[in-house]
C-alpha angles and dihedrals in degrees: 000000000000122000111261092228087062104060106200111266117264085228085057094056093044099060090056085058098049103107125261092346079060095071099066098052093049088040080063103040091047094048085045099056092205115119150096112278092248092052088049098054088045102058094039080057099047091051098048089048091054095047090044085052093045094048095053090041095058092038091057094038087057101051101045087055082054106045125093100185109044111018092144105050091053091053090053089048086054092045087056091048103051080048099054092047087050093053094037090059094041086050090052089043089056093042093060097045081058093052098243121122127288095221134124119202109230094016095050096054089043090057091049094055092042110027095036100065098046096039120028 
């Protein structure tokens, strides 16, 4: 655990934040256990945000090289997609270099029931 005199550095939290590079930083934070409680809820939040997003991702991807009827419009569904997790991180970056909270109501609670007991 980090000494409570030393608060984690913001640059710390917002790597954990940054799309898709994000993942890897809060995967180890989070095996490792170690960690204050707000670096751990972030990175519990920005992983489930990026496999959320991958998921989706393939799921659309997969059926709009299947579909015969509406490949398009699935294409244009994933493209939105890619784009909302992109602007959601950058929000929450944004959020935490103004000193607010980096929670999101729905997908931060989600994180806590899943994540949290595989990986806390």
């Amino acid at each position: 655990m980090p000494n409570p005199q030393y608060p984690i550095p913001k640059i710390q939290l917002l790597l954990h934040l940054v799309p898709i590079v994000g993942f890897f930083p809060s995967l180890w934070t989070l095996y490792r256990g170690q960690g204050s409680r707000e670096q751990l809820a972030i990175s519990r939040l920005s992983i489930t945000l990026a496999l959320t997003w991958l998921l989706s991702y393939l799921l659309l991807a997969t059926g709009a090289a299947t579909s015969d009827f509406f490949p398009l419009r699935l294409f244009i569904l994933n493209s939105f997609l890619t784009s909302s997790y992109f602007l959601v991180s950058v929000w929450l970056i944004l959020r935490l270099m103004q000193g607010k909270s980096g929670r999101l109501p729905g997908f931060s609670s989600l994180a806590e029931r899943v994540l949290g007991k595989y990986l806390s």
